[in-house]
DRENMARVEX-877955 format. One line per field, with one value per residue (C-alpha): x, y, z; residue number from 0. Coordinates in steps of 0.25 Angstrom, whole numbers, plus 5000, padded with zeros to 4 digits. Layout:
// residues N
X = c(X ...)
Y = c(Y ...)
Z = c(Z ...)
num = c(NUM ...)
This chain:
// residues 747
X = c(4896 4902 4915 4912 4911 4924 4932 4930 4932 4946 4949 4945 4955 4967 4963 4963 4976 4983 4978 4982 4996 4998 4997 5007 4999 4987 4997 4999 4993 4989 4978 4974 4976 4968 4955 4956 4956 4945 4937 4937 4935 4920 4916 4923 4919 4906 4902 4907 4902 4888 4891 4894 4885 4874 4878 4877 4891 4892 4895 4908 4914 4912 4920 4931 4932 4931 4942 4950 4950 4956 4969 4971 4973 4980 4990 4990 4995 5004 5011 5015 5026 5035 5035 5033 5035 5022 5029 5016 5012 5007 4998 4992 4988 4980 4973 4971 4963 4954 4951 4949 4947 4935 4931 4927 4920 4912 4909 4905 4895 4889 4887 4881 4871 4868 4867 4854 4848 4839 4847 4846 4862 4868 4882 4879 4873 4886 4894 4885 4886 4902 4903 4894 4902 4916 4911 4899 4909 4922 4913 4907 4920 4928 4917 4913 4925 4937 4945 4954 4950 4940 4937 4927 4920 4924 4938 4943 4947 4957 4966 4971 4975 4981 4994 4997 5008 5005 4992 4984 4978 4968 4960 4947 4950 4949 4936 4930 4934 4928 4916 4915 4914 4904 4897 4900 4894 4881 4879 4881 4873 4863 4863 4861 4848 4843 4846 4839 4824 4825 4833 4838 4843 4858 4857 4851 4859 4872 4865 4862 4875 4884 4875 4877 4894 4892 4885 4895 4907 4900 4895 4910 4917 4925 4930 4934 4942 4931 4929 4935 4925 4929 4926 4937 4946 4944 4943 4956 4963 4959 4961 4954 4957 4946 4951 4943 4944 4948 4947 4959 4958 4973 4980 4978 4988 4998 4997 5003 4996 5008 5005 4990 4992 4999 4991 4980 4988 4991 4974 4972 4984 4981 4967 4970 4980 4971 4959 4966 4972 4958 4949 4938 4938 4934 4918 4919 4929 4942 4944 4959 4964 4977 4983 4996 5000 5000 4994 4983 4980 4978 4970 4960 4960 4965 4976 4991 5000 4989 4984 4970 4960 4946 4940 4928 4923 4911 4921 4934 4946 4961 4967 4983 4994 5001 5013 5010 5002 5012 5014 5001 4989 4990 4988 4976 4969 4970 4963 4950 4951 4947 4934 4926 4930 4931 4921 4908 4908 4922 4926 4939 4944 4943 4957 4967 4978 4969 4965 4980 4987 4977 4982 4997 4996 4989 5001 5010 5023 5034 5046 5050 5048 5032 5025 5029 5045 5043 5035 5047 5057 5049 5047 5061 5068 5065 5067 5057 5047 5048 5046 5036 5028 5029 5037 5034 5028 5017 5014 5000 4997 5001 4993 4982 4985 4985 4971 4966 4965 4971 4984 4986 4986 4993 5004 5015 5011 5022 5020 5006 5004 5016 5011 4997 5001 5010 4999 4988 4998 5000 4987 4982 4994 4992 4976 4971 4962 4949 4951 4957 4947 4937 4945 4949 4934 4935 4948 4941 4952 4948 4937 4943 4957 4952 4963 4967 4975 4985 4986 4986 4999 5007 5005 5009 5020 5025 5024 5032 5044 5045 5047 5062 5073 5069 5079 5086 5081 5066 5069 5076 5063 5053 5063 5061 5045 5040 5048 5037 5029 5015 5007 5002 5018 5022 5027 5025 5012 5009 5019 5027 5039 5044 5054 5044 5034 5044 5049 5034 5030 5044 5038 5025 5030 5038 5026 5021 5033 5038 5053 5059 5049 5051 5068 5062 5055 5064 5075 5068 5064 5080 5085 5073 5079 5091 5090 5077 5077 5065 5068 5083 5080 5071 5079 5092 5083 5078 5091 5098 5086 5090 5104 5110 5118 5129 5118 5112 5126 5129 5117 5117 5133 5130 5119 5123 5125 5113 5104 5106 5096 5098 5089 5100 5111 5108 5105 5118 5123 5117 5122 5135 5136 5129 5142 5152 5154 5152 5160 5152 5139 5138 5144 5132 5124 5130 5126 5111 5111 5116 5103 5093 5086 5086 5073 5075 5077 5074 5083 5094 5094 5094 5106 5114 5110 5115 5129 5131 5127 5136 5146 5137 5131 5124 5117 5114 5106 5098 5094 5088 5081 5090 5094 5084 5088 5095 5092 5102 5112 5123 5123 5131 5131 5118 5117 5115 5105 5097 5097 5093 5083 5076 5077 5069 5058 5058 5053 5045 5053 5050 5055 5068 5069 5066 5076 5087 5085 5083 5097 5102 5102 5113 5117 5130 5133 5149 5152 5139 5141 5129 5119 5118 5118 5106 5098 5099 5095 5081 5078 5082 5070 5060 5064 5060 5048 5042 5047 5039 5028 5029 5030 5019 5025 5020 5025 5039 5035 5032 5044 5054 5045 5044 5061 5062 5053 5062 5074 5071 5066 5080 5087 5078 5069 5057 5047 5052 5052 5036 5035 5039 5032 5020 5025 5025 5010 5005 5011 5005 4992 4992 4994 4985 4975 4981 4978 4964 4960 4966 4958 4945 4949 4949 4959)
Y = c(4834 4832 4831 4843 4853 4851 4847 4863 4867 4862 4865 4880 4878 4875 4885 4897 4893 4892 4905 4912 4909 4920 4931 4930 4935 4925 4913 4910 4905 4918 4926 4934 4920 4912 4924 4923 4906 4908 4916 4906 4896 4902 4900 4887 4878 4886 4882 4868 4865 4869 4859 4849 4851 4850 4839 4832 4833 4834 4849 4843 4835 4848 4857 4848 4845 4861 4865 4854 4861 4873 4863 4866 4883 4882 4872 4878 4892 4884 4878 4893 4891 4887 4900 4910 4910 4907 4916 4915 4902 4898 4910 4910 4895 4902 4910 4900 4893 4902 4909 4898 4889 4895 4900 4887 4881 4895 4890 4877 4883 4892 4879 4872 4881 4885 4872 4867 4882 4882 4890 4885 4889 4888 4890 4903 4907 4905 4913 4924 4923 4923 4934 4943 4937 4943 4955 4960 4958 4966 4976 4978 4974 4984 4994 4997 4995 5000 4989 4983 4969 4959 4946 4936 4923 4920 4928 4925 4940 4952 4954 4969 4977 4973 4982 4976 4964 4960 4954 4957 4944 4946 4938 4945 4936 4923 4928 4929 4916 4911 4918 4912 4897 4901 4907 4892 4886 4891 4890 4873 4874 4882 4871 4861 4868 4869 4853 4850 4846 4853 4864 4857 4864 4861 4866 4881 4880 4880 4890 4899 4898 4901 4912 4919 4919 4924 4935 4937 4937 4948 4954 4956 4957 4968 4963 4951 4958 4956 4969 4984 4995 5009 5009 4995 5004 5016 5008 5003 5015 5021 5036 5046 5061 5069 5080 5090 5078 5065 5056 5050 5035 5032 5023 5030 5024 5024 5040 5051 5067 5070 5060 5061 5077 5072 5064 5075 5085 5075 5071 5086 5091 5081 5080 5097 5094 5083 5093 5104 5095 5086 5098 5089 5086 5072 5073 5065 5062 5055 5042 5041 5028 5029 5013 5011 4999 4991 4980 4988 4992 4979 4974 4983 4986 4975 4983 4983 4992 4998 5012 5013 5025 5015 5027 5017 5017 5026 5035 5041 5034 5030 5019 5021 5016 5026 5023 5025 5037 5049 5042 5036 5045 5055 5045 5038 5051 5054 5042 5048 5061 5054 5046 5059 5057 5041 5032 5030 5019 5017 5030 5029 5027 5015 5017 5014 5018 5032 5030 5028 5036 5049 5045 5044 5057 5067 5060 5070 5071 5062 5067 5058 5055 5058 5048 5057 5053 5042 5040 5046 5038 5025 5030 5033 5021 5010 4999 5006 5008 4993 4987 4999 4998 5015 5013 5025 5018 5011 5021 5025 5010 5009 5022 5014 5000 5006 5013 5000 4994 4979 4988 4995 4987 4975 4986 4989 4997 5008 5009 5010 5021 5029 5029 5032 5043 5049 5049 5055 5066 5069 5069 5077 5087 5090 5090 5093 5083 5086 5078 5066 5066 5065 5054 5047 5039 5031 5035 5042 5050 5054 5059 5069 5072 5069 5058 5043 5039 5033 5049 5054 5045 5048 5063 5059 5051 5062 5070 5061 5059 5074 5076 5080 5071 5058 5056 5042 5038 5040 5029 5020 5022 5020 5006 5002 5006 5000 4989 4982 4972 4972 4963 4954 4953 4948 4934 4933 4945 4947 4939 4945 4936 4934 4944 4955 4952 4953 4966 4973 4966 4975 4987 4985 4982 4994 5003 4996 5003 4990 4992 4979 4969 4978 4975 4961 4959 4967 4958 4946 4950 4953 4940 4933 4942 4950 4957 4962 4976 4982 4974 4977 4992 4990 4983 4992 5003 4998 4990 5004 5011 5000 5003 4989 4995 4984 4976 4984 4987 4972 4968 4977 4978 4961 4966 4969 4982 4980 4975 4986 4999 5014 5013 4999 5008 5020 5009 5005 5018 5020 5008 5013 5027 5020 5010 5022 5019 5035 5034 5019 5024 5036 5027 5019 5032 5036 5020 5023 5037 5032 5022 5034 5039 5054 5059 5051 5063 5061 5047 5053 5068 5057 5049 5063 5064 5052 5053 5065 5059 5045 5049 5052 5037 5044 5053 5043 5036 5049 5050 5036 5038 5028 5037 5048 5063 5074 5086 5093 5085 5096 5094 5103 5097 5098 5083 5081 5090 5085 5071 5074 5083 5072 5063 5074 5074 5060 5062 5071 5083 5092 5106 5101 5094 5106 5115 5104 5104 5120 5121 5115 5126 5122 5105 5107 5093 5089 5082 5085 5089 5100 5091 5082 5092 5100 5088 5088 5101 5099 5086 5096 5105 5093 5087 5101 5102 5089 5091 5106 5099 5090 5101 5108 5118 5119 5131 5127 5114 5122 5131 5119 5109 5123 5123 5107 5108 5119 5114 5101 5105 5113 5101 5092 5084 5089 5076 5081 5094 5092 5082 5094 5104 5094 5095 5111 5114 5103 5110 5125 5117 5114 5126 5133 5124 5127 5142 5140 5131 5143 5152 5143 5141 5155 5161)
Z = c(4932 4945 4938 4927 4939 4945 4934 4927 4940 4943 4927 4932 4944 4935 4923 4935 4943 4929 4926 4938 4936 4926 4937 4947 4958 4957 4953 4967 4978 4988 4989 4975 4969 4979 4978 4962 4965 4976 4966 4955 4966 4970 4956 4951 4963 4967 4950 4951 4964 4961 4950 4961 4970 4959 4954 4970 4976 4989 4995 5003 4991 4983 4991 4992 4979 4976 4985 4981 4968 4973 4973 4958 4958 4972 4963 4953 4960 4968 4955 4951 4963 4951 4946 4956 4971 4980 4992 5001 4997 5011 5012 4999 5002 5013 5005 4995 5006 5011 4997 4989 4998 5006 4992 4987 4999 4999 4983 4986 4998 4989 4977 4987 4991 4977 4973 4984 4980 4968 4959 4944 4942 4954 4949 4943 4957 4961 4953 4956 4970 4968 4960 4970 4981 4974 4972 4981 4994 4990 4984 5000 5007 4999 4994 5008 5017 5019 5015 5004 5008 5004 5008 4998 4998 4985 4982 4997 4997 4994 5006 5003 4991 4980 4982 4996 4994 5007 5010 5024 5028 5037 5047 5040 5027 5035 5043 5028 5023 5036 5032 5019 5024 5033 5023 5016 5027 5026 5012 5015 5027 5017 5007 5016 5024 5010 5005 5019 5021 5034 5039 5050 5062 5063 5048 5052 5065 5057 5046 5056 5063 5050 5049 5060 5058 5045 5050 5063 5050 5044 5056 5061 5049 5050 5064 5056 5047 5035 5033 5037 5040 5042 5057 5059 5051 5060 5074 5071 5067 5080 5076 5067 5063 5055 5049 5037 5026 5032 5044 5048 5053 5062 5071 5083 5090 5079 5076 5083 5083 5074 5063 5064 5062 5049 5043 5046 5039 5027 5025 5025 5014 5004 5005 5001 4992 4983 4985 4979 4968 4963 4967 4976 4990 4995 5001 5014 5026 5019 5030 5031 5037 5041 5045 5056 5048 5036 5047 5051 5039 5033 5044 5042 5028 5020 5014 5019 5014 5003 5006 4999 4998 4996 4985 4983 4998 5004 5012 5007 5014 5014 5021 5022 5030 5040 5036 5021 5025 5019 5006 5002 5009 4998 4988 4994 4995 4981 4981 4991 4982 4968 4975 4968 4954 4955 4950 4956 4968 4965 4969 4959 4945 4936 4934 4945 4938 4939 4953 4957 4949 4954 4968 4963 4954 4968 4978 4983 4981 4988 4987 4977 4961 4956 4946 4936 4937 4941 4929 4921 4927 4921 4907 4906 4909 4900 4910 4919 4909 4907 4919 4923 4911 4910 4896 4888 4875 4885 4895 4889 4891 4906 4908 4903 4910 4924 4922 4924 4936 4933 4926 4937 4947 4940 4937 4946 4958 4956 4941 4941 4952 4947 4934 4934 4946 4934 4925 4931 4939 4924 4919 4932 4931 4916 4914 4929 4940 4934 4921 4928 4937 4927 4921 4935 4938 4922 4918 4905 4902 4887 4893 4903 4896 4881 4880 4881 4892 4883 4878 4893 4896 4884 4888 4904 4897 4890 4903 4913 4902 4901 4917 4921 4923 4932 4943 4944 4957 4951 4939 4953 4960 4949 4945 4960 4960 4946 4946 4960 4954 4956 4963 4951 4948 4961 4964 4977 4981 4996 4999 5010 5015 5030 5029 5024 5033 5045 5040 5039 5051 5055 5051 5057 5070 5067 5066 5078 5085 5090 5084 5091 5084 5071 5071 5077 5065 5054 5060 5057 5043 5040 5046 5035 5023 5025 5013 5013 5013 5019 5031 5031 5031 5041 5050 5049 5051 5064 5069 5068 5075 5088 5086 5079 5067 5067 5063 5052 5047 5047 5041 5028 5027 5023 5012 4999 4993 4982 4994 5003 4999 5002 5015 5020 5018 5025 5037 5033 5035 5047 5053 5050 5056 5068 5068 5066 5051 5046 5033 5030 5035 5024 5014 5016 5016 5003 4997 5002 4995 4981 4983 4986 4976 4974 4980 4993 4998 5013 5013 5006 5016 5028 5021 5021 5035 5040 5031 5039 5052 5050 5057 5070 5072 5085 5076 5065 5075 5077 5065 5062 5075 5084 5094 5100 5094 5104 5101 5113 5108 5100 5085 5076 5063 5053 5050 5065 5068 5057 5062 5074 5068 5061 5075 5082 5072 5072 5087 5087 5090 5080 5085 5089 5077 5068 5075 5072 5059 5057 5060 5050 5037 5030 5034 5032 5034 5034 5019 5013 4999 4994 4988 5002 5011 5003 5002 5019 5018 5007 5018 5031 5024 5023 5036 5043 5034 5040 5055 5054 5050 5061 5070 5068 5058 5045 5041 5044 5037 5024 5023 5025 5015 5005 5008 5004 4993 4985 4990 4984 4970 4969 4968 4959 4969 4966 4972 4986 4982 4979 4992 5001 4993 4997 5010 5009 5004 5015 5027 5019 5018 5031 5036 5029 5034 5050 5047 5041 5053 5064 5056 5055 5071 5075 5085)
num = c(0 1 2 3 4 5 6 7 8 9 10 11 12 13 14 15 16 17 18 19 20 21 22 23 24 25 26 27 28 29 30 31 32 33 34 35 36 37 38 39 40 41 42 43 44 45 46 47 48 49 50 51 52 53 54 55 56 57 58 59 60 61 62 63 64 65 66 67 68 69 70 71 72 73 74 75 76 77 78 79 80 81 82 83 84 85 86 87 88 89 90 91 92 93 94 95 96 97 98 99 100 101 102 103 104 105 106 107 108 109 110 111 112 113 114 115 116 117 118 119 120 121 122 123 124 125 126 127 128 129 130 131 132 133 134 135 136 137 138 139 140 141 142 143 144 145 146 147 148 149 150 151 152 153 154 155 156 157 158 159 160 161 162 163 164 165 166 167 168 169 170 171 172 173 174 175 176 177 178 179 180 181 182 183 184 185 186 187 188 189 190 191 192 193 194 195 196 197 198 199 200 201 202 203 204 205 206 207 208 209 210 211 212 213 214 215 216 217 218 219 220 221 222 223 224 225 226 227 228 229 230 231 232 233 234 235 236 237 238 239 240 241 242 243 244 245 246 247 248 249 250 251 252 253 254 255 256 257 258 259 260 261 262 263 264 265 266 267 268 269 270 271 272 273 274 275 276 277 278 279 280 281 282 283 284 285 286 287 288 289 290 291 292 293 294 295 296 297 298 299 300 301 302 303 304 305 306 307 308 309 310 311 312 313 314 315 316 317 318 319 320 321 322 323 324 325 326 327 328 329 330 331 332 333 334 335 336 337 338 339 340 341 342 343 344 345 346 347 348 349 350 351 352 353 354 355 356 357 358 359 360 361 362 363 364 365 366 367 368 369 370 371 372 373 374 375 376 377 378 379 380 381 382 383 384 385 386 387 388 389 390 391 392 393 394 395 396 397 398 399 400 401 402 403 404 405 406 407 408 409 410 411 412 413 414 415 416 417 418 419 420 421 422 423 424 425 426 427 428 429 430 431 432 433 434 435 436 437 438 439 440 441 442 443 444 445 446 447 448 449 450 451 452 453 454 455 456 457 458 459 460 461 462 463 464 465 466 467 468 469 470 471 472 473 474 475 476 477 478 479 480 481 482 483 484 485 486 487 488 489 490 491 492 493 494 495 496 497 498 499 500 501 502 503 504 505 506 507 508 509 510 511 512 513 514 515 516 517 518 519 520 521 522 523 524 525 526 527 528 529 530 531 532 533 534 535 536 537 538 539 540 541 542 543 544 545 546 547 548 549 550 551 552 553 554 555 556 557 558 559 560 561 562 563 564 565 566 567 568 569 570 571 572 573 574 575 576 577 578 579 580 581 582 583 584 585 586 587 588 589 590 591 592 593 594 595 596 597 598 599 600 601 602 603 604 605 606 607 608 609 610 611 612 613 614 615 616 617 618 619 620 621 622 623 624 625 626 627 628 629 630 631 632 633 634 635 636 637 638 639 640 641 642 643 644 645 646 647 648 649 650 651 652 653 654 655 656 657 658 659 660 661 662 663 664 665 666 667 668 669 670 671 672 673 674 675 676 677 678 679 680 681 682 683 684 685 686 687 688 689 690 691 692 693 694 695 696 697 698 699 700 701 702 703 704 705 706 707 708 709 710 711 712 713 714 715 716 717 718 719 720 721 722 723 724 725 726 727 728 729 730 731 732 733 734 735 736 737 738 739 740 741 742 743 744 745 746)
């Protein structure tokens, strides 16, 4: 019997580790593998121990024996290091301790105290329990709090988001698993007090005492790290801003009056502009976090660098990173705004390719190619199509794949969002929001449009392939985008190496305003990997900033030509005009130029800036903000008053800045063919448009983005020609709201 029990047991071991190998993110030995292990583990040495204990083993002999069992899996995970790299072995050995580990003495607990109760099938209990345990938690942990973490008694726990690569370990998890063994402890000493004649004292004493730290665990959970609330969220955050729709949670101490009065403006424009576009308004406060750093953020919320709008909870919220904030706030908002016609509970579709591609479809524009050409520039290239999946002949089927949830987000990130975004702009744009809406909650779309999806997506097909010529750098970019793996085809998921981490600790410290530990630490990461490029960009940036050119210019003049990117050459350049290299400096400008692609539009105006400027290695300086700006100094030519023009707005220095730049009409800079010097001029416009905003002037800010806006559709670039008519109808929104709020005032 004895035997019986343990023997299926370690045959279940080998049959899961074998079958884990056929995905490559659970075929090693890190966290999603050792939940799916721990999991198992509950129920294969909670069954066989109960067998076990039934049969007379003793409690001690059973649990070694169960967790020597867990040697099988962890070797059988380890054996798939002659395939495919094990990066972050050492870690995920930690994780295989404290998941499966702690797991299976919880099991064996729970087995022996089934197993002195008078239950008729103990092991049945068991898997019972197990199940509510999986699910009844999460549903609380995540159903009721702002946070995209959950630890578990059985699974061990999900750190974060599946989308973030890099895993926030908290001390929170280790609290928990603490928590579990003392919840172990009891049900032993519960056993034992009821095998006993007599409740001896020593027996209630230690009862009562493992008792008490459970409750103290609970009790101070969310100082532990267990679990967030919205207060923890809000106390740390320090800062709040209530405006007509939202409250605004931020870093106090991280934000000045003129970013605040930003992202005041930004709540209230989109929440008009998806008002007017859906036709409902959101029926309670919008609680807006806004997080400093990826660090504090994942701290508090289990999430890293993922920005998540939570549609499911009580209260309407977003959680976004400040740095992300321009980019990604519109996008979770979309998501608040279809809480009304979501599911039930849910609050959102049963389609993520639905719920995503909404959000994707309602984002304004950025200035470069929309879903739609981006779409295009797929279909029509075969190799594209290939990789991407977007062939023509099977488009109707990856419509209908990334509905599901598991296709979508199995697929590739870039593919998947792009995709459904195209679709459902389509489908919005042709039939109108109220029949998607109908169609969003159960994605019954023959009921709302009267056809299939598979019919819907052939007529989007038709759609995208009949859009005007695709630009060459939109197929580059799309190549570049579609072509990241997901997370299920990684080799080596949330694995980060020395030389990464050094670089985003970099950047932190960065953020921090602490620039000497972050070319400390950028220097570090360059000297682990020279020829990685995030790090390499930002240290050249920051060398140049502290005046060290020579070794810029010798560090990327060693590289090779296929290594260095558009954004290393223009620090090559750079490096050069500060050396006195003009004619080599705008060679190297020219080289970054030829890199760019075509709707880069602010990188490539700066690039014509600083071919203009190489000469002048003094005013190079100003521009990337190593040498403070003179406004009495004399400048007579266009590209100069320009570059210092940027450097006052830089600072602050609005007004001076604006009367800098107003005085150049015509930028007739020396060399400059027709085509270079106008697209100074488009920029010049865009440059004013956003400093006037700055400066309190709104109605300067809407004639220059107006100017930008034309002056850009007249030459073909019509995303930036719709990202500054965006600009133009928020700064006419804005102030028609000033004029309604003087008039509600009163003189």
């Amino acid at each position: 019997m004895r035997e019986r029990a343990y023997a299926w047991a370690l045959a279940v071991y080998v049959l899961l580790g074998v079958s884990m190998w056929t995905t490559p993110l659970l075929s090693i030995v890190h966290v999603e593998s050792s939940a799916v292990v721990a999991t198992a583990a509950f129920f294969i040495a909670g069954i066989s121990s109960c067998s076990l204990l039934r049969a007379g083993a003793a409690t001690r002999r059973v649990a070694v024996l169960q967790l020597s069992a867990l040697l099988l899996p962890w070797l059988l995970l380890t054996l798939s290091v002659l395939w495919q790299p094990n990066c972050d072995y050492l870690r995920g050995l930690l994780f295989y301790l404290i998941y499966p580990g702690v797991t299976v003495v919880f099991a064996v607990s729970v087995a022996r105290l089934l197993s002195v109760l008078p239950v008729r099938r103990p092991g049945t209990w068991l898997v019972v329990m197990g199940i509510l345990v999986i699910v009844l938690p999460p549903l609380y942990d995540l159903g009721l709090h702002p946070q995209f973490y959950t630890y578990n008694h059985v699974f061990g726990g999900f750190l974060g988001p599946i989308y973030d690569e890099q895993l926030s370990f908290r001390p929170g998890l280790f609290a928990f698993r603490l928590l579990t063994l003392l919840w172990s402890a009891l049900f032993l000493v519960a056993a034992r007090w009821k095998e006993a004649e007599r409740s001896p004292l020593a027996l209630r004493l230690r009862a009562v005492a493992l008792a008490g730290c459970i409750a103290a665990v609970y009790l101070f959970a969310p100082a532990l790290g267990i679990i967030t609330t919205p207060a923890r969220i809000e106390g740390a955050l320090g800062g709040v801003e209530r405006t007509r729709h939202f409250e605004i949670y931020y870093d106090e101490a991280r934000t000045t009056d003129a970013a605040l009065a930003r992202l005041v403006d930004e709540h209230e424009y989109r929440y008009a502009e998806l008002q007017d576009a859906l036709g409902i308004e959101v029926d309670a406060p919008i609680r807006s976090y806004i997080y400093p750093n990826a660090d504090v953020k994942a701290q508090l919320t289990g999430a890293r660098y993922t920005n998540v709008a939570p549609v499911w909870l009580p209260a309407p919220q977003m959680h976004v990173l400040a740095s992300d904030f321009a980019r990604v706030f519109p996008h979770e908002l979309v998501h608040v705004f279809s809480r009304p016609f979501g599911l039930p509970l849910i609050n959102a579709s049963i389609s993520i390719g639905l719920v995503e591609g909404l959000a994707v479809a309602l984002q304004p524009p950025d200035g470069g190619p929309g879903p739609h050409e981006q779409v295009s520039a797929a279909l029509l290239s075969e190799e594209l199509g290939t990789a991407s999946g977007a062939s023509i002949e099977h488009l109707e089927n990856v419509v209908a794949s990334h509905l599901s949830a598991f296709g979508f987000w199995t697929g590739r990130g870039a593919v998947s969002y792009t995709t459904m975004g195209s679709f459902v702009r389509y489908l919005m744009d042709t039939y109108g929001p109220e029949p998607f809406m109908g169609a969003y909650a159960t994605a019954g779309f023959r009921k709302h449009y009267g056809k299939s999806p598979e019919v819907l997506a052939a007529e989007w097909t038709r759609h995208v392939l009949s859009l005007d010529a695709v630009a060459r750098s939109t197929g580059e970019l799309v190549a570049a985008r579609f072509a990241v793996p997901s997370l299920f085809e990684k080799e080596c998921p949330h694995y980060v190496p020395p030389h990464a981490r050094l670089h985003l600790d970099a950047r932190r410290a960065l953020g921090r305003g602490d620039s000497t530990a972050a070319l400390h630490l950028v220097s570090r990461a360059v000297a682990l990997q020279n020829e990685y490029v995030p790090a390499l960009e930002l240290w050249a940036g920051m060398s140049l900033l502290h005046g060290d050119a020579a070794s810029v210019f010798e560090r990327l003049g060693a590289m090779s030509s296929e290594r260095l990117t558009a954004a290393l050459l223009i620090r090559m350049g750079d490096a050069l005009a500060l050396l006195g290299r003009a004619d080599e400096a705008r060679r190297s400008y020219d080289r970054a130029r030829a890199r760019l692609p075509s709707f880069a539009h602010e990188t490539r105006a700066l690039l014509r800036l600083r071919r203009s400027l190489a000469h002048d290695g003094e005013r190079v300086r100003t521009l990337i903000g190593a040498l403070e700006p003179d406004p009495q100094a004399p400048l007579e030519e266009d590209a100069d008053r320009l570059a210092v023009g940027l450097a006052l707005a830089r600072s602050g220095r609005y007004e001076q800045s604006i009367d800098l730049m107003r005085r150049v009409p015509t930028l007739s800079i020396s060399g400059s063919d027709a085509r270079p010097a106008g697209e100074l001029a488009r920029r010049r416009l865009v440059w004013l448009a956003d400093i006037s905003y700055d400066a309190g002037d709104l109605g300067d800010a809407a004639a220059y983005a107006d100017s930008a806006s034309h002056a850009y559709r007249a030459v073909g670039a019509f995303g930036e020609a719709d990202a500054q008519r965006d600009f133009y109808r928020k700064t006419i929104w804005l102030t028609t709201e000033q004029m309604e709020r003087i008039a509600e005032e009163g003189p």
